[in-house]
N, C-alpha and C positions, 0 to 999 in steps of 0.2 A: 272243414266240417262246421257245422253249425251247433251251440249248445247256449240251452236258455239257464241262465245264471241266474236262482231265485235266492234270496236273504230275507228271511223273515226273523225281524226280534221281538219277543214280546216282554215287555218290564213289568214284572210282579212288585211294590215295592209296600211292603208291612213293616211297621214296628212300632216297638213300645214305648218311644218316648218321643218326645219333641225338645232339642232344647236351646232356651232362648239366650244364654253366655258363652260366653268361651272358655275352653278351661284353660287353666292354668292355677297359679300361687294369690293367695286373698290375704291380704292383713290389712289392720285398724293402724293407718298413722296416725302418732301419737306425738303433738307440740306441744311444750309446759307452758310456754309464753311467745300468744296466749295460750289460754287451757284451748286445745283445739284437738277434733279427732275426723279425722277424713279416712274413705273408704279406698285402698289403693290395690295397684299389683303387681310381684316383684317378678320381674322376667329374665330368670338366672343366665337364659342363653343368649338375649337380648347382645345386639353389637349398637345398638341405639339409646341405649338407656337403663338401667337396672329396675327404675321405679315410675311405675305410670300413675298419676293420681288419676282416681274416676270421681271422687265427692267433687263438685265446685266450690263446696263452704263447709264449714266444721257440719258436722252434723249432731254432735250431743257433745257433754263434757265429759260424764264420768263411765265407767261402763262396770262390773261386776266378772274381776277376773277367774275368781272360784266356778262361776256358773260357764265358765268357758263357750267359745262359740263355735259355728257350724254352720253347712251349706244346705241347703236345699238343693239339689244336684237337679235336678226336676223342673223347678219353677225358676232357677238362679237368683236363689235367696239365700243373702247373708247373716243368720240371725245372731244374738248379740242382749245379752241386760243393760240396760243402762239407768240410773238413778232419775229416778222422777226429779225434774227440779221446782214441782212447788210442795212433792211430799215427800219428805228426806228420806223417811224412812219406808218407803214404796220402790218396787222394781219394775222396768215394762221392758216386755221384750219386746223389739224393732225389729221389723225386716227390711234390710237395705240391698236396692235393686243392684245388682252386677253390672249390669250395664251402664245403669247413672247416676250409681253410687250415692242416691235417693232414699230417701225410708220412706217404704211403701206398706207397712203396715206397723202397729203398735197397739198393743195391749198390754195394763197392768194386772199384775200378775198379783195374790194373793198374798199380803204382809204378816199371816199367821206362818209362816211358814219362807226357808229360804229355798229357793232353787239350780242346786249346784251338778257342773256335769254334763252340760246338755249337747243330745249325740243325735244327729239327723239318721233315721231309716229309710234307706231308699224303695225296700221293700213296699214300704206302706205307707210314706211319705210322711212321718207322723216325728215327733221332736220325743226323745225319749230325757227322764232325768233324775236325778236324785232330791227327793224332796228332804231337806235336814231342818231335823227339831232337835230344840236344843235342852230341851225341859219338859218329859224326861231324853234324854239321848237317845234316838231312833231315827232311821234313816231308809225310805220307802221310796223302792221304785214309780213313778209317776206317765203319764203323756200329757203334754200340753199342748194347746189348741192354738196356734199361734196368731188366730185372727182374733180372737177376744181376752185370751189367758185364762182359757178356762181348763183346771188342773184334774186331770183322773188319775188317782193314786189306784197303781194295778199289786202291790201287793197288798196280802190281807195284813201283814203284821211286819215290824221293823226288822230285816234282815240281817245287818249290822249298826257297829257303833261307830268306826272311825273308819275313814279312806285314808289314802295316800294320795294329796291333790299334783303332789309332784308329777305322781304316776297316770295321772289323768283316766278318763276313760275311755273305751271303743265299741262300737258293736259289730257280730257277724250277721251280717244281715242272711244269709244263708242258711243260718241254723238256728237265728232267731233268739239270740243270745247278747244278752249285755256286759259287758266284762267291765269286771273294778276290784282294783288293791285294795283288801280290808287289813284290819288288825283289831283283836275285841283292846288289846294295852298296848298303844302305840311306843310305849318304854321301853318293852319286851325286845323290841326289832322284830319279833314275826309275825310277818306279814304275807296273805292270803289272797291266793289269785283266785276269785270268787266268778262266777257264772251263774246270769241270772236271767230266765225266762223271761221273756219281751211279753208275752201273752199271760203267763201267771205271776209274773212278777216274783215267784220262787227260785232259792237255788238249786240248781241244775248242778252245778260243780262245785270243787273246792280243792286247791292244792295251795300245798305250801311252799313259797320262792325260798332259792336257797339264802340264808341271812347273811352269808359271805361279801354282800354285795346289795348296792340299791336297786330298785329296778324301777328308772321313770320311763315318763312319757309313750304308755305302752300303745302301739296302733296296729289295727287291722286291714291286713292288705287282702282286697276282696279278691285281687288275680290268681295268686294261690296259695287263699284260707289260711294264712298265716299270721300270729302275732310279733311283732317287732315292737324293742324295748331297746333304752339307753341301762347300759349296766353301768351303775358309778362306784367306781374306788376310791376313796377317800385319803388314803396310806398306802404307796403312793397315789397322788390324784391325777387318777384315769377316769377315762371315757371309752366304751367298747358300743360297738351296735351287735343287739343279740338278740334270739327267734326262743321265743318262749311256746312250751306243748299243754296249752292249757288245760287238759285230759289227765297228765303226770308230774308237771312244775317241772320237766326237763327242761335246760336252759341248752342252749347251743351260738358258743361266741363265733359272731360273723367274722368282726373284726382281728386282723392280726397283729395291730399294735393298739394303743389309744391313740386315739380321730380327734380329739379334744380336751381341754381341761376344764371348761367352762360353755355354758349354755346360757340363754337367754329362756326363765321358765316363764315370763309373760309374753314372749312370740309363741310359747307352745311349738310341735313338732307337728310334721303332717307327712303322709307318704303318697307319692306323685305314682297311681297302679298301672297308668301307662308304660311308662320310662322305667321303671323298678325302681326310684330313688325315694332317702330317708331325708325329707330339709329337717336342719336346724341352724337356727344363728347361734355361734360359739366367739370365744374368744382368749387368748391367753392369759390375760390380766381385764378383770371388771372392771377396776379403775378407771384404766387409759379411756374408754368409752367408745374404742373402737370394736365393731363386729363386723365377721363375716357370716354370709350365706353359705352356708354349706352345704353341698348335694350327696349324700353316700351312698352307694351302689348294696342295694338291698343282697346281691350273691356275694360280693367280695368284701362288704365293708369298708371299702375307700373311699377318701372326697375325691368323685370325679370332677366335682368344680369348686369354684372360689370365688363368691363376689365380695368384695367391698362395699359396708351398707353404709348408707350416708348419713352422719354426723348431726347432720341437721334437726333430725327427728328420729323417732324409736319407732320401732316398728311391731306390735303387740299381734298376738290372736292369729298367726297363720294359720289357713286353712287352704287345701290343695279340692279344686271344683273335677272332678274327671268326667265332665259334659263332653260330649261330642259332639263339634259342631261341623263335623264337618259330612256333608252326606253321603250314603253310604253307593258305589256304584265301580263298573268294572268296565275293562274292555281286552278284546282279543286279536290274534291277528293267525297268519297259518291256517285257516278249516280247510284245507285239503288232504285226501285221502292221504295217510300216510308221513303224514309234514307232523313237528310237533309244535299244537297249537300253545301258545303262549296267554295266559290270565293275568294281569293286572289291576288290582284293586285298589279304589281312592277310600279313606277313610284314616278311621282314628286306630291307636293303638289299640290290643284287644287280640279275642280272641277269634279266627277267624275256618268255618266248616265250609268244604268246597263240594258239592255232587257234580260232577260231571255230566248226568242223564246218560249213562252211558255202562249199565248194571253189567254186560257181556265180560268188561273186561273187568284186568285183577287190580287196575288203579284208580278205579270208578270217583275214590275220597282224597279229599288232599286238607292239610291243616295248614300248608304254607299262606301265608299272605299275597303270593303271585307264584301260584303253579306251573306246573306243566301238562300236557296231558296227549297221549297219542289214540287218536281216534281210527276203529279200524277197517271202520264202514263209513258211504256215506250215508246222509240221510239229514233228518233233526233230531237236536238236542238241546232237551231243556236244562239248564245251568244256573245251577240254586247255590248264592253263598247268603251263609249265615254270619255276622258279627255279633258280639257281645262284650263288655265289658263289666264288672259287676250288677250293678245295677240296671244295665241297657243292654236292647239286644236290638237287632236292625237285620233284614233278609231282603235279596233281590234277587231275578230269577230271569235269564234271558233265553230268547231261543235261538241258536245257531246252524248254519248246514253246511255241510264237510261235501263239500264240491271233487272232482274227479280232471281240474282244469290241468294239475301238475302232471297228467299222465297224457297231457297231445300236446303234440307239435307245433306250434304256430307258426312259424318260418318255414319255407323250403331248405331244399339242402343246398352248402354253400355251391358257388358257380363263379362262373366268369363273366366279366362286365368288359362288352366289348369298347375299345377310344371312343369317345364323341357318344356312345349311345344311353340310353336311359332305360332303367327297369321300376317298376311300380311294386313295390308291395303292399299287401290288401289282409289288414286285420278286421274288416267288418264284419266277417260272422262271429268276432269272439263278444263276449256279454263282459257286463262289469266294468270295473275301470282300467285302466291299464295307460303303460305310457311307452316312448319309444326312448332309445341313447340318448336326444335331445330335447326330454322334459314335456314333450310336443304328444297331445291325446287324439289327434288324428285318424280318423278307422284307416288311411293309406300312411304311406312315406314314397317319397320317388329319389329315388339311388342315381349318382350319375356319376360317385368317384368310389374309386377300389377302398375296401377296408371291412371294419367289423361294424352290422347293425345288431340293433335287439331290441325284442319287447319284453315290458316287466307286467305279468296281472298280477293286480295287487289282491286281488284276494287269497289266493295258492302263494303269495311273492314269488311266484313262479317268473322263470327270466327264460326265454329262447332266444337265441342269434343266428343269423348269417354271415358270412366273410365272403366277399366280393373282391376276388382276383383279376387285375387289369391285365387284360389282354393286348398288348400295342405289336403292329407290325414294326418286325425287324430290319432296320434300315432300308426304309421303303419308300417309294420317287422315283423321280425321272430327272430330276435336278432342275436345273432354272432354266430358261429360253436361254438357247444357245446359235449362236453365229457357225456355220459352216461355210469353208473358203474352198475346200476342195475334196474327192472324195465321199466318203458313208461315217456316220454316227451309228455306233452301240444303245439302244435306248433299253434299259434293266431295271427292273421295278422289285430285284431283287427277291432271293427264293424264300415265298412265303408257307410253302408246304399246299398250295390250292391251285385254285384256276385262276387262268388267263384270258381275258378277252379286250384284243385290241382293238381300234378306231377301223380295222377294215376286215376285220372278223378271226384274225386270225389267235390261234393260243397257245402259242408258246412263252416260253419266260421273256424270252429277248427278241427285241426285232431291230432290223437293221434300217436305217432314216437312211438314204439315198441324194432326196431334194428336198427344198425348203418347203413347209408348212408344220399344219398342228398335226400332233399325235400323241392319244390317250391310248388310256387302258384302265380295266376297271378286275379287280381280284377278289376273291374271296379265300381265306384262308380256312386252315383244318379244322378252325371250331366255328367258323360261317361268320366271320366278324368280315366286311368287306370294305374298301377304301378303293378311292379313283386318282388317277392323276394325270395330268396334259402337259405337253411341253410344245412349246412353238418353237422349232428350226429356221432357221433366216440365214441369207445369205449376207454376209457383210465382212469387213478388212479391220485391223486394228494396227495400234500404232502405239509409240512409248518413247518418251524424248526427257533421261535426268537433266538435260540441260551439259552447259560447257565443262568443260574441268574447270576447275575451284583449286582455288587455294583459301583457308581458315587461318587463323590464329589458335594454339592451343588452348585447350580449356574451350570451347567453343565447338559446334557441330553444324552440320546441314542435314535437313531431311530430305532425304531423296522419294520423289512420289512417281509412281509408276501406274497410278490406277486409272483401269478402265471395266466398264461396268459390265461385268458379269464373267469376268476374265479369271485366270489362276495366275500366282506369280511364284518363282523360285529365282532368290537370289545365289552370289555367288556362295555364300556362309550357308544357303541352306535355307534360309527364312522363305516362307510361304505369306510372308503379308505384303499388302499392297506397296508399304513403305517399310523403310529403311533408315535409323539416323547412323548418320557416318561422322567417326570420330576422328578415324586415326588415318594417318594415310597410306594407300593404297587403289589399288581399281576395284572398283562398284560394278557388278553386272547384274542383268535381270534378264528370266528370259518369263515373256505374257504369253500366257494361252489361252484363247478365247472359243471355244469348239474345237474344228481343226484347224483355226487359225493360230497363226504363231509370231512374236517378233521378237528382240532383244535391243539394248543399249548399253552403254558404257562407260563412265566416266571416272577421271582420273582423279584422286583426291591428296593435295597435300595440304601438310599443315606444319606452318612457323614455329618453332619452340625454342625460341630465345631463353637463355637461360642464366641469371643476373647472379655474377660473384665477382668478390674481390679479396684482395692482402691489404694489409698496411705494414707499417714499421713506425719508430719514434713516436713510443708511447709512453715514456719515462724521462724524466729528465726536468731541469729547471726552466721556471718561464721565462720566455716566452717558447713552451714546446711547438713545435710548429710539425706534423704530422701527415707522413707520405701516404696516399691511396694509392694503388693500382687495380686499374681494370682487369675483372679475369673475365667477363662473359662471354658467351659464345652464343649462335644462333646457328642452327642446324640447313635452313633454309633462305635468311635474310641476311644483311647486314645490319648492322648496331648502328645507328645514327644517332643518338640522343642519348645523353644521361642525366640523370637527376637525382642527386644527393642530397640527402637530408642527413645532419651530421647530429641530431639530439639535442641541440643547442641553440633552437631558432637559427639555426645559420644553414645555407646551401650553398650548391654550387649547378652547374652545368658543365663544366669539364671533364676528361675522360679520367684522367689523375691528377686529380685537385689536390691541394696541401690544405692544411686547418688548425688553425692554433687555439689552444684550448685552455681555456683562464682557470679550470681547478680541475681536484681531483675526481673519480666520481665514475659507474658507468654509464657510457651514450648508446643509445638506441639509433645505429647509423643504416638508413636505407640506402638501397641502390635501384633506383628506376632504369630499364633499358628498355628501349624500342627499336625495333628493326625500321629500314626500308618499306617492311608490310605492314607497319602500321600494328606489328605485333608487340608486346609488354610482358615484362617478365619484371619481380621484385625479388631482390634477397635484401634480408634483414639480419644486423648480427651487436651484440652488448660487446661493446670496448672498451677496456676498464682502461681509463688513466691514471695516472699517477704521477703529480705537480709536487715538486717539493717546493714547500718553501722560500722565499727569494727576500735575503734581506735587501733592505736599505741604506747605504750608507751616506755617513752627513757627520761633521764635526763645525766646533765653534774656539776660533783662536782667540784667546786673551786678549789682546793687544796689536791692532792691524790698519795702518804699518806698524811699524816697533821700531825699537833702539837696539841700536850692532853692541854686542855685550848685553844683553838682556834677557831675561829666562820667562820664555816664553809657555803658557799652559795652553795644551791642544786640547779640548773638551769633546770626547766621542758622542754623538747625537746618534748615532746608528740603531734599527730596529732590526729586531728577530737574526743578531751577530751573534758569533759566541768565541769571534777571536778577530784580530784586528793586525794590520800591515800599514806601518807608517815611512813616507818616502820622506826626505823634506828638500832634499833637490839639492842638496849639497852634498851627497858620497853619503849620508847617513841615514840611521834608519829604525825604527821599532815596532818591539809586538808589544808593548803595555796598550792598554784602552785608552788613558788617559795621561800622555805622558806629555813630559818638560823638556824644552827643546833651546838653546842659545845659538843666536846667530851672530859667529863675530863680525863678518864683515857685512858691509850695507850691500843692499842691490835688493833684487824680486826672485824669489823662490817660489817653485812651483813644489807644494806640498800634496802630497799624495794619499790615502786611505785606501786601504782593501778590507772590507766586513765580510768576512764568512762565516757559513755554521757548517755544519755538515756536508753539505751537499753544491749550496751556492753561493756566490759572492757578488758583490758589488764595490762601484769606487765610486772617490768623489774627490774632489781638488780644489783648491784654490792657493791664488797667489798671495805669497805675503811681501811685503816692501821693508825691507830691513834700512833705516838711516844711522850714517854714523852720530854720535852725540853733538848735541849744539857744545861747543866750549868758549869757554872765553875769559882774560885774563883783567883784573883790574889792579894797578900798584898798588902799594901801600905809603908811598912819599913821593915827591918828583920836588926839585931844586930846581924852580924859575930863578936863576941869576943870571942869563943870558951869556953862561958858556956852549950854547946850543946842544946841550945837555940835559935830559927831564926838565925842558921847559912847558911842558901843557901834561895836564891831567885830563887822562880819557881811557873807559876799556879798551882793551883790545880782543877782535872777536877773529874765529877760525877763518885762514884765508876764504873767500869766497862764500862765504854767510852775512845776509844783508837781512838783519831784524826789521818789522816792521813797526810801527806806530812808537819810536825811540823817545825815551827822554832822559835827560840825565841832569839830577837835579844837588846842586852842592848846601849845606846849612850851618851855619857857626853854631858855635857852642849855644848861643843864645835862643836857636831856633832859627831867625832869621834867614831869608832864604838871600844866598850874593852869587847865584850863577845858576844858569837851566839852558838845554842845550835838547835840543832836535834833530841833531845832526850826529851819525855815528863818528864824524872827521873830525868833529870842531868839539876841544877839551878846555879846560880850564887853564886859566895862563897865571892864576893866583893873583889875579885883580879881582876889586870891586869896584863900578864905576871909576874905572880908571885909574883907582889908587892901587896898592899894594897891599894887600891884604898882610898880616903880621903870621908872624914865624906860630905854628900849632896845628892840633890836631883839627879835622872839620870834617862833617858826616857827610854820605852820598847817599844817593838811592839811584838804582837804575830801575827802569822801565821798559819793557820792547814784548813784541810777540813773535813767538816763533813764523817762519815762512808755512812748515809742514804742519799740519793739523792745529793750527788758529792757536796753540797754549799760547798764555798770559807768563809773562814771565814778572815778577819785581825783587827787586833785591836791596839792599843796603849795609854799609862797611865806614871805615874809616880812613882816612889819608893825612900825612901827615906834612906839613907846608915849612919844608927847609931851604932857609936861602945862604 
């Protein structure tokens, strides 16, 4: 089908303001030193900052906090008293831009008179105020002119005597009313919620607040005509937010607990009619000098928020701007017959009236801020929303048409997409925009694989699809060129449910090949999807050769290859692949078939499996253990020719049963290598714990060696790691002391013996000792030279068969004198001296000599006596 999609909108766009700020929260920063006061804006929701300065430099010093300040909601003017600083006692009101926190206007204002109180009307854009004279005490509604300060007092005569500055003042700009807390005796505590005509400047009202309680910083929220007030308690000291009836002085507490205990009454209070929220800065203790921003929820009276104001500076004179800056405009989506169209509005908070153009039905109106709306025709429709917000109202108005596109079909109905083929589909008669499953705005798409397509028009968001079922032939060919040796081939292109037409006309499913050449066929199946295919017949032989029988090594394989091109193969296990790897032994057969050609082979497979173990024995014992291997391996198909041990100990061997002697305790990681004849290997591996005991040492040290026969000899044990001892000494005797004492009577060479053991092992050790009988020898005490050949010579006399060496024997009188010396152990003293006779007495000797056996010095000396 074809349908011309026409959208016509047309933008109405009216309203009553234009404005040049943004709203949000305004206060006067205030620094003491120096005296400085700049124009700022605190942004409670802000995640960048609380405090944006707009002044670039102080703009005034002092300002006039009784005459309170206000916005110009309209022109985005901040107005503000500040003290003339060349005439003290002069006031000028300043208008400071929003934007660049500039003062863009200033007029002195009339010093007969103060003016306190002052409330922007957004009605009439005009400054409303309290004119106070103080002599006599009257207090007259006023408008001032804010470009020159020129004052129009609109009552005729003074209304009241005293306000509540606490209580501030507001106006309804909707009913044209100025509201202010009077009291004629502020003593009293009654005090009067007064209502005063903007245009006569009289009162219009008067109730009285209950005394129970303060009632400051009263504001009017233009959203819905309501008064809000801080109720203060003083005993205890609370803080409540409460909605005051200025008609009856009924009060109505919002709050459900106290919000605060303290305020800041030179920020003043302001209420944000967008958001429903009540600012005030509060704090628990004035002192500390810390405050917060506080937001409270005009329906429930909680702080929905909390900022932290900064320390640095005070923050005076808030005032809340509810300019809209933002423009007012909508859009839709859905306009088809029957769809429900969706409204969305860009703009500010507020209040918001929707017409539909569309009087027929029963939901023509909508108050929501983004409607809905079900249209029940098509056609156009013009679509008028109204905002407003107090003082602002704003209207646009578009025109829309409810299209019939969600009621046709854009796609065909699904189908089948035959293998290999291509279908087009064709959206160019639809209008508008629209898009395909792949984001692609194409008037076609061309389909060539099974699945889901679709298009979206985005006017209706109307979606159509089609699902594309792949149709493929079921197991269908003729297979590959094939070899025939003798006989007919089957040639089956398998039952597609269609027709047949083969290379020589014929149509059946199957035809039968005879001789070599080509032969097609071309099918169409039940849903006309068609496919061809050709196979060449040839005449030709094949053949298949695994090669010799084999023999492997275990762990190890052969691939057996059998391929030939365009053949089948079945081995003896069963495998249909061209190859085979062969592990274990056995016969490999294969039989090839290549058309009706046919062959097979065969080969024999074994494989070596040597398999390496052994025993030992003497694995306990003292060193030197010396430790038996035996071979156990076996080889199932070779012989064992080679071994190769590795004992864990840098040590090997090559032998079939090698011995090993093993220096300590410990276990060894002992291999065993074997190799067959084939060149086949096998390792077994096994942990041999040994266990070496101990092996003393034995060693002693004799006293005296040789020694003397009669002599008591000490054996000194030198032995290590003993803890008992065996002593031989080679003469029938023998001990277990360590250190024992031994005499040897008679002389000769004894072979002395040691055994050290401990527990487990022992050792010896020996040596000869030489035992000598004692040197003796006799020297008289007189000899009688009178030549009865009787004791005629004095001389020792020594053991038969003992010949001293280096002799001397030396005789001396009483006197010292030496009369005799002698070299000779034969030749003695005959009791001459040079040849005389030496006289009858006593006369001293010494001998002298060295022993023959171990070099001792011997000397001696005695007496003799010379009797004739």
């Amino acid at each position: 089908m074809f349908r011309i999609f026409l959208l016509f909108i047309t933008i109405l766009l009216f309203s009553s303001k234009f404005s040049f700020s943004q709203s949000g929260l305004y206060s006067i920063m205030v620094n003491w030193s120096p005296n400085e006061r700049k124009l700022a804006t605190l942004n409670p929701n802000s995640t960048s900052g609380l405090i944006t300065q707009i002044s670039p430099g102080s703009i005034f010093d002092w300002y006039l906090s009784s005459a309170s300040t206000t916005i110009d909601e309209n022109n985005g003017i901040y107005y503000t008293q500040i003290q003339d600083p060349t005439q003290p006692n002069f006031w000028i009101l300043v208008g400071i831009d929003l934007v660049t926190g500039a003062i863009v206007s200033n007029a002195t204002l009339p010093n007969s008179h103060e003016m306190h109180q002052m409330v922007f009307n957004c009605k009439d854009s005009s400054i409303y105020a309290i004119m106070v004279q103080w002599s006599p005490n009257e207090r007259h509604l006023v408008k001032i002119n804010p470009t020159n300060g020129q004052v129009t007092v609109i009552s005729p005569y003074s209304i009241f005597e005293w306000y509540n500055g606490a209580a501030e003042t507001t106006i309804d700009p909707e009913n044209n009313i100025y509201y202010v807390e009077t009291s004629d005796d502020p003593q009293s505590n009654i005090w009067l919620l007064k209502g005063i005509d903007l245009t006569t400047g009289l009162e219009v009202s008067s109730v009285q607040l209950p005394n129970s309680h303060e009632w400051h910083q009263i504001k009017y929220n233009c959203m819905d005509s309501t008064l809000y007030a801080i109720m203060v308690n003083w005993s205890p000291n609370e803080r409540h937010l409460a909605k005051i009836n200025p008609n009856t002085g009924v009060v109505s507490v919002i709050s459900p607990t106290s919000i605060f205990e303290w305020y800041v009454t030179a920020a003043g209070t302001t209420i944000d009619p967008q958001n429903n929220i009540f600012y005030a800065q509060v704090t628990d203790d004035p002192q500390s000098g810390f405050w917060q921003l506080y937001g409270i929820d005009l329906t429930t009276g909680t702080v929905i928020s909390n900022n932290q104001m900064p320390t640095s500076h005070e923050f005076h004179q808030m005032v809340f701007n509810p300019s809209c800056d933002v423009p007012l405009d909508f859009t839709y989506n859905n306009t088809c017959i029957g769809n429900t169209t969706e409204f969305y509005s860009t703009g500010c908070a507020g209040a918001y009236q929707w017409d539909f153009g569309d009087p027929t039905s029963t939901n023509n109106f909508s108050d929501l801020q983004n409607p809905i709306h079900v249209y029940s025709d098509t056609g156009y429709y013009d679509v008028k929303l109204v905002w407003s917000s107090c003082c602002e109202r704003d209207s646009i108005t578009q025109t829309i048409y409810v299209d019939t596109m969600n009621q046709v079909a854009m796609l065909p109905n699904d189908a089948n997409i035959c293998e290999g083929d291509t279908v087009l589909l064709d959206a160019s008669y639809l209008s508008g925009t629209y898009y395909w499953q792949d984001s692609s705005s194409t008037s076609t798409f061309q389909v060539t694989d099974p699945g889901v397509y679709w298009i979206s028009e985005e006017a209706c968001n109307t979606i159509d699809s089609i699902t594309f079922t792949n149709h493929s032939f079921q197991n269908f060919g003729l297979g590959n060129d094939t070899s025939i040796c003798a006989g007919s081939i089957l040639l089956d292109p398998g039952d597609q449910g269609g027709s047949y037409l083969w290379q020589d006309g014929s149509t059946n499913q199957q035809f039968v090949a005879t001789s070599p050449g080509q032969y097609s066929v071309d099918v169409v199946d039940s849903v006309g999807c068609t496919r061809s295919d050709t196979v060449e017949i040839i005449v030709g032989s094949i053949s298949v050769d695994l090669g010799n029988d084999t023999l492997i090594c275990s762990g190890s394989a052969v691939l057996l290859d059998a391929t030939t091109t365009g053949s089948t193969y079945l081995w003896q296990n069963g495998s249909t692949n061209a190859t085979v790897t062969a592990d274990t032994s056995g016969q490999y057969t294969v039989l090839v078939q290549k058309g009706f050609c046919e062959t097979s082979d065969t080969l024999q497979l074994t494989v070596d499996t040597p398999i390496a173990n052994f025993t030992l024995v003497d694995t306990v014992g003292c060193p030197p253990v010396l430790t038996h291997f035996f071979d156990q391996s076996v080889s199932n198909e070779g012989t064992i020719v080679d071994w190769t041990w590795n004992f864990g100990d840098n040590f090997s061997s090559t032998l079939q049963n090698p011995t090993h002697i093993y220096g300590a305790s410990g276990p060894y990681q002992v291999e065993l290598t074997v190799t067959t004849n084939n060149g086949c290997s096998n390792q077994f591996e096994r942990t041999v714990e040994m266990e070496i005991y101990d092996q003393p040492e034995a060693a002693f040290f004799v006293q005296s060696n040789p020694g003397t026969s009669g002599d008591q000899l000490l054996f000194s044990d030198q032995s290590t790691l003993a803890s008992s001892w065996e002593w031989f000494f080679g003469n029938s005797t023998f001990s277990n002391e360590q250190n024992p004492l031994h005499v040897f009577t008679d002389a000769g060479e004894y072979t002395v013996l040691l055994i050290a053991s401990n527990d487990y092992c022992s050792d010896t050790s020996s040596q000869v000792i030489v035992i000598k009988d004692v040197t003796n020898y006799y020297v008289p005490n007189a000899f009688t030279p009178d030549g009865d050949e009787k004791n005629q010579v004095f001389r020792p006399v020594f053991t038969p068969g003992y010949e001293p060496l280096n002799y001397k024997l030396t005789i001396v009188n009483r006197r010292g004198a030496v009369i005799f010396e002698s070299l000779d152990v034969m030749t003695g003293w005959d009791g001459t001296h040079k040849g005389k006779l030496s006289q009858d007495g006593t006369y001293i000797w010494m001998l002298e000599f060295t022993e023959q056996e171990g070099g001792q010095h011997r000397t001696n000396t005695g007496h003799v006596n010379l009797l004739r």
